[in-house]
C-alpha positions as CSV (number, residue, x, y, z in Angstrom):
1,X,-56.2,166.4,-84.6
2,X,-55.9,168.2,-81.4
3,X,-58.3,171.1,-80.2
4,X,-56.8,174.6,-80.4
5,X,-55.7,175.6,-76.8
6,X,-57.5,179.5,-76.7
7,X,-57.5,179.5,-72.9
8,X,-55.4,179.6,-70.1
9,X,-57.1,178.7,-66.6
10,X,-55.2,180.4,-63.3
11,X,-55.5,177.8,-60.8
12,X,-55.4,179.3,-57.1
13,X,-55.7,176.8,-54.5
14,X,-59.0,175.4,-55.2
15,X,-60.2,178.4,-57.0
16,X,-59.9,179.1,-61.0
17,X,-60.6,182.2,-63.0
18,X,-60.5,182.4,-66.3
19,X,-57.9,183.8,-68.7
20,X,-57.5,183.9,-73.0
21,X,-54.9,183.7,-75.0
22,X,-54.4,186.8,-76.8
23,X,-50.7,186.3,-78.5
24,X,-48.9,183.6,-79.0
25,X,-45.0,185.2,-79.0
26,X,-43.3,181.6,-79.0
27,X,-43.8,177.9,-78.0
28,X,-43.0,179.1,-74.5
29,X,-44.2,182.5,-73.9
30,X,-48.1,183.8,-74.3
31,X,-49.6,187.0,-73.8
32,X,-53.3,186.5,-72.1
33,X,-55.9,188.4,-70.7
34,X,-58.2,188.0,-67.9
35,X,-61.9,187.2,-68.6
36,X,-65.2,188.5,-66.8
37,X,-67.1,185.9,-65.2
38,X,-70.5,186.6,-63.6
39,X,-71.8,183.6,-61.9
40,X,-75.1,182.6,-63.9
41,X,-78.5,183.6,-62.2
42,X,-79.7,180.5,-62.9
43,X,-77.6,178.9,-60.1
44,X,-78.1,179.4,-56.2
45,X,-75.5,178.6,-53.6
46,X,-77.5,176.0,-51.1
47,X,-75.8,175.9,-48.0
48,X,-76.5,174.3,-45.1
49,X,-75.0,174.9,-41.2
50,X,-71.6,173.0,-40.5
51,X,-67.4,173.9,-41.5
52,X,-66.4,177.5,-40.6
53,X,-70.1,178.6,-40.5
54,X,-71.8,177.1,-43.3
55,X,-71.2,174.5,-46.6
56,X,-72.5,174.9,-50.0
57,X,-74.1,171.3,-50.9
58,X,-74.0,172.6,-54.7
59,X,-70.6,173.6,-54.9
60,X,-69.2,171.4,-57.7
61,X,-72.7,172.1,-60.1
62,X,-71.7,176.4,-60.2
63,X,-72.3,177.9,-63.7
64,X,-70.7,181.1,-65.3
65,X,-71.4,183.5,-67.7
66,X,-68.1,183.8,-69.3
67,X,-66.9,187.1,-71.9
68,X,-64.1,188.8,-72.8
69,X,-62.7,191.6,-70.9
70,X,-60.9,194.0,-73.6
71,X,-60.3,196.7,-70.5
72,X,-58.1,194.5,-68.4
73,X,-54.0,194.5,-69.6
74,X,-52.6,191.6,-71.1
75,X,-49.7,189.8,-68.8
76,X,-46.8,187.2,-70.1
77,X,-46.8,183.6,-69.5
78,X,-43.9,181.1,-69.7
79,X,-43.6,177.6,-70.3
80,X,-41.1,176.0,-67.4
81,X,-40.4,172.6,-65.8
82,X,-43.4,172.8,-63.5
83,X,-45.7,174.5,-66.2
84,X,-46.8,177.6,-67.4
85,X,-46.7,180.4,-64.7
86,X,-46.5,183.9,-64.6
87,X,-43.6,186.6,-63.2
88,X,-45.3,186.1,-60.1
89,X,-45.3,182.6,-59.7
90,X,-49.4,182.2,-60.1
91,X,-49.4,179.3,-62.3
92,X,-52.0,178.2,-65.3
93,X,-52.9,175.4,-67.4
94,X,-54.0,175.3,-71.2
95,X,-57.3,174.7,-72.3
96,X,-59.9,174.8,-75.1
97,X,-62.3,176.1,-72.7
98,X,-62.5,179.3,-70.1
99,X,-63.4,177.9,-66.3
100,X,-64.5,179.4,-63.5
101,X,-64.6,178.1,-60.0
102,X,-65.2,179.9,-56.7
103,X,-64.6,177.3,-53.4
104,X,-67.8,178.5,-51.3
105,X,-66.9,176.4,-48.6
106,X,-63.3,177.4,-48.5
């Protein structure tokens, strides 16, 4: 049996924020919402000098506090031959869990 898909991830670049599904209005269309995501104080940035001006050693270990966010407006997504994207092109992928991920050394 296959998990339940309640999330949909917006993938920037190299960053991700989190979004859930709120509606499902067809096999290719969902309504989702954007998610709050405070970065966890149990995790630190360590950087070091070098790139631009500095890079974060700890990058790939960042934790999140994730919740809903009932205040922000829900926004469409479609299902098309490259994958699920929005009216502005931003595009997303399906998953049983919210991610957040901020490039620090972007």
């Amino acid at each position: 049996m296959q998990d339940q898909q309640n999330y949909a991830n917006h993938y920037g670049y190299s960053d991700v924020n989190p979004f859930e599904i709120v509606r499902r209005i067809s096999e290719k269309t969902l309504e989702i919402r954007e998610m709050k995501a405070e970065r966890d104080s149990s995790w630190k940035p360590e950087a070091v000098p070098g790139g631009f001006s500095f890079i974060v050693t700890n990058n790939n270990t960042q934790k999140w506090v994730i919740t809903s966010d009932e205040t922000q407006k829900p926004i469409r997504i479609r299902l098309g031959k490259k994958g699920w994207k929005d009216s502005s092109g931003r595009r997303y992928g399906l998953s049983d869990k919210p991610v957040k991920f901020y490039d620090y050394n972007f």
